[in-house]
FIVEX-704872 format. One line per 10 residues: number of its first residue (from 0); for each residue x negated, y, z of C-alpha. Coordinates in nm, 4 decimals, always signed. Layout:
<pts>
NUM) X:Y:Z; ...
</pts>
This chain:
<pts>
0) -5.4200:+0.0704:+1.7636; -5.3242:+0.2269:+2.0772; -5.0891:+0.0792:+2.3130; -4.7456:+0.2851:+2.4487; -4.6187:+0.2119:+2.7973; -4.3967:-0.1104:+2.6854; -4.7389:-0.2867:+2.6034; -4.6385:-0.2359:+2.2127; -4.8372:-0.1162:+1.9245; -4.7407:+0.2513:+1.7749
10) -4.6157:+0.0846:+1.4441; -4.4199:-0.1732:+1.6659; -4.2789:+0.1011:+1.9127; -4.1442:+0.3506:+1.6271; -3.9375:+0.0492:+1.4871; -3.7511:-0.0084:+1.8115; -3.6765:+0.3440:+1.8605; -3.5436:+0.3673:+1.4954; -3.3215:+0.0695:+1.5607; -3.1400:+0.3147:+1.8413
20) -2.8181:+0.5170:+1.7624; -2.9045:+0.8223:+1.6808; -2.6519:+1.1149:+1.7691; -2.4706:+1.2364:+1.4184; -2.1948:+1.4328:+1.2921; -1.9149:+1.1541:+1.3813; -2.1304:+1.0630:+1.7021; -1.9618:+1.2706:+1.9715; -2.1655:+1.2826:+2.3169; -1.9716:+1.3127:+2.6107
30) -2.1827:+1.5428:+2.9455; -2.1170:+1.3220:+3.2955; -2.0060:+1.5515:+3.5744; -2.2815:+1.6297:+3.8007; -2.2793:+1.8437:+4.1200; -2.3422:+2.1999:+4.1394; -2.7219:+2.2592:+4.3850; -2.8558:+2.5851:+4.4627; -3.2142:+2.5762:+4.4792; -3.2922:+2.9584:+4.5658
40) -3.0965:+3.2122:+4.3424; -3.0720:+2.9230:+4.0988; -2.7892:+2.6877:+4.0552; -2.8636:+2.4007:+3.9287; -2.5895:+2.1404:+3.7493; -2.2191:+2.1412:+3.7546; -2.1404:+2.3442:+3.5106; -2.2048:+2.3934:+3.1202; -2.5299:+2.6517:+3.1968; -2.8430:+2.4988:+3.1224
50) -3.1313:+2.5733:+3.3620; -3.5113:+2.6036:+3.2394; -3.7295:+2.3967:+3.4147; -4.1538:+2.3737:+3.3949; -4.4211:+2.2400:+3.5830; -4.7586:+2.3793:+3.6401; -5.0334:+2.1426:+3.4915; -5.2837:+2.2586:+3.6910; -5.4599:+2.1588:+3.9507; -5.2630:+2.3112:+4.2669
60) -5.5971:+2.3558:+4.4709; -5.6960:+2.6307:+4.2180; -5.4278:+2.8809:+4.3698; -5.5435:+3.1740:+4.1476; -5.4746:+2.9277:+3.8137; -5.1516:+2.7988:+3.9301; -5.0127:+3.1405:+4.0413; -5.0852:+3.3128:+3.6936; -4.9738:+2.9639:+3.5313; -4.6380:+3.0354:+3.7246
70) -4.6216:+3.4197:+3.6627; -4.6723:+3.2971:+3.2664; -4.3754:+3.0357:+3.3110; -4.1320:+3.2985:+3.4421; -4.2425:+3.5480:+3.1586; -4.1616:+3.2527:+2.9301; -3.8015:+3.2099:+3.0434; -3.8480:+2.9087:+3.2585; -3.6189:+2.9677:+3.5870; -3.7611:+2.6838:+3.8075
80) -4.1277:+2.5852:+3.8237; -4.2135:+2.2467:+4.0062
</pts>
């Protein structure tokens, strides 16, 4: 049985997540204030948008794979690639 990062069992790991809350119709979630950043033409927090973020999974010293990974990212919707 493989391990998780907690040094637990799958089995073992699935029955202490279940034991969390789990948001529901009476569970209301309340969003912390964070502060607005501009990172480029994209701003980032603050408000109630919600930003799409990626990164690229390949290896960055292959800069024709990671551009067309990127280029693939943007045509996906994501707004910010790391």
């Amino acid at each position: 049985m493989g391990k998780d990062h907690r040094g637990m069992g799958r089995a073992q790991a699935g029955a202490a997540g279940a034991a969390r809350a789990q948001p529901g119709p009476r569970m209301l979630l309340t969003r912390r204030s964070t502060t607005a950043v501009r990172i480029g033409s994209v701003t980032v927090g603050g408000g109630p948008t919600i930003v799409v973020q990626s990164m690229a999974s390949t290896d960055t010293a292959d800069v024709a794979a990671t551009t067309r990974q990127v280029l693939e990212l943007g045509q996906a919707g994501s707004e910010r690639v790391a």
